[in-house]
MARBADO-90879 format. One record per residue (C-alpha): x negated, y negated, z; residue number from 0. Coordinates in Angstrom, 3 decimals. Example, Ala and Ser with C-alpha at 12.3 -4.5 7.8 and 13.67 -1.06 7.14 Angstrom:
<recs>
u->-12.300	v->4.500	w->7.800	k->0
u->-13.670	v->1.060	w->7.140	k->1
</recs>
This chain:
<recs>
u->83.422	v->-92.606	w->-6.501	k->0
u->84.786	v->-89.871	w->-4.269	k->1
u->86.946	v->-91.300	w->-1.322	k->2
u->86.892	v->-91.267	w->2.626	k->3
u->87.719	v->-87.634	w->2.701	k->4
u->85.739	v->-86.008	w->-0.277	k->5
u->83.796	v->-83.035	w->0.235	k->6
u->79.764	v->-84.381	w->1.286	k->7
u->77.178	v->-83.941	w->-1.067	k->8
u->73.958	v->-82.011	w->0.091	k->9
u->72.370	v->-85.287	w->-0.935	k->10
u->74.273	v->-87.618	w->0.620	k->11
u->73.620	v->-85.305	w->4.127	k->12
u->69.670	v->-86.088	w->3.501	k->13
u->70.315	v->-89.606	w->3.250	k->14
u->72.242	v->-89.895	w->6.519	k->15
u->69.824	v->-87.927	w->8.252	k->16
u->66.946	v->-89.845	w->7.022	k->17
u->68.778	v->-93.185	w->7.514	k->18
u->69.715	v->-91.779	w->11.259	k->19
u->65.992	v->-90.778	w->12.082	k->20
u->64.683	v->-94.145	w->10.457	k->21
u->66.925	v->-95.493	w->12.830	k->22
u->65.838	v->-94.061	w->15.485	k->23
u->62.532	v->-94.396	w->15.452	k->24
u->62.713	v->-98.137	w->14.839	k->25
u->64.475	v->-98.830	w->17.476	k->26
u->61.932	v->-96.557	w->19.776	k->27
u->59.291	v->-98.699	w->18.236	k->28
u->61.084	v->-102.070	w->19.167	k->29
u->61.106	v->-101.117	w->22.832	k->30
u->57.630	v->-99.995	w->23.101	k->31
u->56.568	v->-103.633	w->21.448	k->32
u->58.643	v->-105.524	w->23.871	k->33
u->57.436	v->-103.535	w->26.955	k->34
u->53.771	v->-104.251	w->26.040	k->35
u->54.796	v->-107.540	w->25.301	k->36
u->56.632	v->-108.212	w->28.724	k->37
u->53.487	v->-106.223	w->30.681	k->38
u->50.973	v->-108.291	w->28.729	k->39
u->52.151	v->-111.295	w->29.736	k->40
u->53.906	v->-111.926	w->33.060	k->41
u->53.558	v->-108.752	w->34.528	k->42
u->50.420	v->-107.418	w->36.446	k->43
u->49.187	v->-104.762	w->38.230	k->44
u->49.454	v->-105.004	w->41.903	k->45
u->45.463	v->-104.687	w->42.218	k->46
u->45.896	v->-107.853	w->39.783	k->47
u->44.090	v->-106.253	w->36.556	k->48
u->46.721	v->-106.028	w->33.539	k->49
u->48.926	v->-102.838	w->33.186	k->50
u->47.314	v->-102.175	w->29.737	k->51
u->43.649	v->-103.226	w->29.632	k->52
u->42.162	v->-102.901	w->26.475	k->53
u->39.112	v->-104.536	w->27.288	k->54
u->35.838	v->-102.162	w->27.433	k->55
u->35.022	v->-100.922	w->30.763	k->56
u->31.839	v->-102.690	w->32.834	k->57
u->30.031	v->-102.378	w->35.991	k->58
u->29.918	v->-105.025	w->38.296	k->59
u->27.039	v->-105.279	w->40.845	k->60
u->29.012	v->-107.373	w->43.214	k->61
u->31.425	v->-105.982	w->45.832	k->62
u->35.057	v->-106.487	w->45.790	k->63
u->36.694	v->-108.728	w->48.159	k->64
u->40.095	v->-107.449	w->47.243	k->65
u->39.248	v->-103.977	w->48.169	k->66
u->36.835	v->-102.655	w->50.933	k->67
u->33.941	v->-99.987	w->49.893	k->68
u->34.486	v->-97.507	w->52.026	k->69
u->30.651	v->-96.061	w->53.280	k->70
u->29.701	v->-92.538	w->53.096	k->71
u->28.692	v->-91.380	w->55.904	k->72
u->26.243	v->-88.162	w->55.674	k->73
u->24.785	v->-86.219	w->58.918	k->74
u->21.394	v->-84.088	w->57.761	k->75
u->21.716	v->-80.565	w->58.398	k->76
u->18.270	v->-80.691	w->59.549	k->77
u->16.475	v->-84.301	w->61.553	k->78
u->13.825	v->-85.491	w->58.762	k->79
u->10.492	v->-84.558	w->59.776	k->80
u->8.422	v->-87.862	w->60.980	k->81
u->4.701	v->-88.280	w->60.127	k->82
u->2.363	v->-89.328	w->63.343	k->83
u->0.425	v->-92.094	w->62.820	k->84
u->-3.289	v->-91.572	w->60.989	k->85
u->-4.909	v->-92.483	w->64.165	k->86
u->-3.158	v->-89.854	w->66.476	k->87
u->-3.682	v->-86.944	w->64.592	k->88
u->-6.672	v->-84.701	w->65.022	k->89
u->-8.886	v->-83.175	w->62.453	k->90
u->-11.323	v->-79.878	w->63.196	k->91
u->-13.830	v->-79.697	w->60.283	k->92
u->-15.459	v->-76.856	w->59.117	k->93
u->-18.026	v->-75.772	w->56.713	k->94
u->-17.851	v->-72.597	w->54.837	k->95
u->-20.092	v->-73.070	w->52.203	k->96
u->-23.991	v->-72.560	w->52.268	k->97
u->-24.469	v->-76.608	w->51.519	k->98
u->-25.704	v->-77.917	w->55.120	k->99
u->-24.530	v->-80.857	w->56.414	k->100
u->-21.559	v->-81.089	w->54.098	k->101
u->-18.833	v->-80.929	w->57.062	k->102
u->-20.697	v->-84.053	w->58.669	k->103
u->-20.422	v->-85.923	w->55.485	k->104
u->-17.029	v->-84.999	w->55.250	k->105
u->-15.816	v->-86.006	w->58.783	k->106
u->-17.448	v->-89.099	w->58.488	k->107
u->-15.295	v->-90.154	w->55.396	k->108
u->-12.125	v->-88.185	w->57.334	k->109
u->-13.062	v->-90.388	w->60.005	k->110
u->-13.594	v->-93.891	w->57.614	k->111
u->-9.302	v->-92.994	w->56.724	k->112
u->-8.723	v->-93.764	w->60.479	k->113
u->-8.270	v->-89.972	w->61.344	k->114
u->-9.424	v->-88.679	w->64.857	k->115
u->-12.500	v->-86.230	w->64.277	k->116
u->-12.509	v->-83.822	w->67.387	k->117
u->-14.990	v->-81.348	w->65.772	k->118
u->-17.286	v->-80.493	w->63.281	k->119
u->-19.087	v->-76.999	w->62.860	k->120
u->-19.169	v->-74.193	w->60.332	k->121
u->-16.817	v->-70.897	w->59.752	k->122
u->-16.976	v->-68.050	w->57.318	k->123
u->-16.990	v->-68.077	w->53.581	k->124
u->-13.720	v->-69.633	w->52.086	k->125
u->-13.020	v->-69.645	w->48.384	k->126
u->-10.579	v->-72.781	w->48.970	k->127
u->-11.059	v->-75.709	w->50.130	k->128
u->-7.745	v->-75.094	w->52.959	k->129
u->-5.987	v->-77.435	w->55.114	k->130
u->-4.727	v->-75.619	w->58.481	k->131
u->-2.285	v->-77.330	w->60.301	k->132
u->-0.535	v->-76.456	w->63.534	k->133
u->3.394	v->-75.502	w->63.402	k->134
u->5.738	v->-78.388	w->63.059	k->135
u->3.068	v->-80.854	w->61.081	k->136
u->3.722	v->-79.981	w->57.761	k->137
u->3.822	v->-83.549	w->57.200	k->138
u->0.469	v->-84.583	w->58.370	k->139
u->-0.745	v->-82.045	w->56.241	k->140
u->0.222	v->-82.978	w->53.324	k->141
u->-0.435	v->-87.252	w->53.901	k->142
u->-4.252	v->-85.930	w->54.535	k->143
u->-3.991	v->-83.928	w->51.521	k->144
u->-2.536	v->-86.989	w->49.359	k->145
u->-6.153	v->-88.984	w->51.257	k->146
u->-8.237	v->-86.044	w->50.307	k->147
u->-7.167	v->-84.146	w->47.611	k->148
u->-9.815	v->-81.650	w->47.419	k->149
u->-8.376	v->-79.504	w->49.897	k->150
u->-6.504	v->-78.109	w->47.750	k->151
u->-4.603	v->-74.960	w->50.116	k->152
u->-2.055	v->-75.780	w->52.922	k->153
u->-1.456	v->-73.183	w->55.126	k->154
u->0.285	v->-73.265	w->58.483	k->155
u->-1.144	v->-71.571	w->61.423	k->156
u->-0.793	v->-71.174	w->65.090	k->157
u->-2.564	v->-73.363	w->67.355	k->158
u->-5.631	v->-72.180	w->69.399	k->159
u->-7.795	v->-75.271	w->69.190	k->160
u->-5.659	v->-77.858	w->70.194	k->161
u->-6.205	v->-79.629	w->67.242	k->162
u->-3.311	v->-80.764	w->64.335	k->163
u->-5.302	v->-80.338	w->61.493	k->164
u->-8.360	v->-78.269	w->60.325	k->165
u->-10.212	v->-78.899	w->57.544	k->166
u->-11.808	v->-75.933	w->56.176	k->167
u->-14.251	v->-77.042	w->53.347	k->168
u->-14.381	v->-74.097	w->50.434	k->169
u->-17.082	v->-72.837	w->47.883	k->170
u->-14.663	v->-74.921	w->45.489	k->171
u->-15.697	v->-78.530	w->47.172	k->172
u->-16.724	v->-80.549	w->44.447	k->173
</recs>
């Protein structure tokens, strides 16, 4: 058995290494156990959840009364467009078609929805069945065309007769 001072072996250098790494990394893995340890059990997070949670993540549909919500607050670029009431707006029909009495009919059921008839009386051939409605009442529009949905063309237009909406009944009426 060579002494204190013999020359090293290249395999006794491999054991001291491994030895020194085993070593190390045993005592790295100690101190990462007792941390999760000590932060498992007495420690906490300052919102009062655990450091480590190893739980699965859920949603909770009740608020927080630890922690205010702050609210979003969101200004439209543009002021939402607001419908008039069925009552207030005004319908022109008209009858394109050869069929007579076919814009009477109609008024009288665009009248039944609680929409204010102002005229009824007869304009050139139309293919479509066309809703004209005066600048800025989009929206009417389109809640008359949900009520009648044989009108099947919106088309905005300037406003000569006074009225919101015309009703221009097309060789495609049913």
């Amino acid at each position: 058995m060579p002494g204190k001072h013999a020359p090293a072996s290249p395999q006794s250098f491999y054991v001291s290494l491994g030895k020194a790494i085993g070593a190390s990394a045993g005592a790295v893995a100690l101190m990462v156990a007792a941390v999760l340890i000590l932060l498992g059990r007495g420690g906490s997070h300052p919102t009062g959840s655990p450091a480590i949670d190893t739980r699965s993540p859920t949603v909770s549909t009740r608020a927080s009364s630890t922690r205010p919500t702050p609210t979003p607050t969101r200004t439209p670029a543009t002021p939402a467009p607001t419908i008039m009431a069925v009552s207030d707006v005004t319908v022109h029909v008209q009858n394109s078609t050869n069929r007579g009495g076919l814009a009477k009919r109609t008024a009288d059921q665009i009248r039944a929805q609680g929409y204010k008839v102002v005229r009824v009386d007869n304009a050139p051939a139309l293919a479509k069945s066309t809703i004209y409605f005066a600048t800025g009442h989009r929206a009417e529009a389109l809640a008359f065309q949900k009520s009648f949905p044989d009108f099947t063309v919106l088309r905005e237009r300037d406003n000569p007769g006074g009225e919101i909406l015309r009703a221009v009944i097309g060789a495609d009426w049913p």
